[in-house]
C-alpha positions, -999 to +999 in steps of 0.1 A: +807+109+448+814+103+411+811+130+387+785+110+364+763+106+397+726+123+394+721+155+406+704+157+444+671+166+431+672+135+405+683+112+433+654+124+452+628+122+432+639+085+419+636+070+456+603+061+474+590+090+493+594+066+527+630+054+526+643+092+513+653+098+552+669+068+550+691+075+520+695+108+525+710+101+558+735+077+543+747+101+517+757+124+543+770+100+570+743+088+585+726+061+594+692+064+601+660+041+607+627+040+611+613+038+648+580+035+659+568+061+684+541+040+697+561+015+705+594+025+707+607-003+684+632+000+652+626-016+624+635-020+583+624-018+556+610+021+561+571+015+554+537+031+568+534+010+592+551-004+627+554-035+616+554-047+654+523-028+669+507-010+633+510+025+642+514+048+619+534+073+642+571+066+621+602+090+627+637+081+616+663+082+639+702+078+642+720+046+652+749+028+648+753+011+618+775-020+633+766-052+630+771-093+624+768-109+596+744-138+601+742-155+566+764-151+536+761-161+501+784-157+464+761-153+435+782-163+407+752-160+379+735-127+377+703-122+387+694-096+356+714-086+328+724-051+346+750-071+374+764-094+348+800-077+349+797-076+387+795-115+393+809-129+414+796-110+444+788-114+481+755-106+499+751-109+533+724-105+565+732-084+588+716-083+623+728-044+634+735-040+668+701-022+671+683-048+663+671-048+628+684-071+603+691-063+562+705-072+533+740-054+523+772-065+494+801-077+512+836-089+503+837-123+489+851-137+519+827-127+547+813-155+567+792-153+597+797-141+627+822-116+611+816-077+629+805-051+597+796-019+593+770-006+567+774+020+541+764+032+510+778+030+478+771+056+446+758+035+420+742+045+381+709+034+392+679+046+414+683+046+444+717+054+437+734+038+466+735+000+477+740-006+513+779-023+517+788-039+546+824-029+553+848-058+577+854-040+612+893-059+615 
């Protein structure tokens, strides 16, 4: 991690109280989810609620962070001011092999069907990490 990167008790305290698992498992390595214990089903984004049955019974839990890529696109204007020297860049969908699908950079070349895995990144701002997907050649 970079030497201007928060402190762990900064990076904490700047992510929402349900996705710290999450990001906390990444910064070590880990790739964890939410999972229902009602109905035994992953899912992401990390919220209150099972988004398949509505249980509230959440725990995260390990998995493998391979995965597809099902949609890819180059954004070539910035979205806010904050990316402008980062254009262009690649975001992709991927569907995991677990299941759930997200939203991750990619190299500018990625095109579906390619295999990925997801990562994080240390970036300046909260949460301080993206999610990468990284080409499994």
């Amino acid at each position: 991690m970079s030497a201007d990167w928060p402190a762990a008790e900064e990076r904490l305290r700047a992510r929402d109280p349900l996705s710290r698992p999450f990001w906390a498992g990444l910064e070590e390595g880990r790739f964890l989810v939410p999972v229902c214990r009602a109905c035994e089903r992953p899912h992401f984004y990390p919220r209150p609620l099972c988004p398949h049955c509505g249980s509230r019974e959440i725990a995260f839990e390990a998995t493998s962070p391979d995965g597809v890529v099902i949609s890819a696109t180059t954004l070539s204007r910035a979205p806010e001011p904050q990316w402008e020297g980062e254009v262009p860049y690649t975001l992709a969908v991927v569907r995991l092999d677990a299941g759930i699908s997200l939203m991750a950079r990619a190299p500018n070349d990625t095109k579906p069907g390619d295999r990925v895995r997801i990562a994080g990144e240390p970036i300046a701002a909260p949460p301080f990490l993206r999610l990468v997907a990284i080409r499994e050649d």
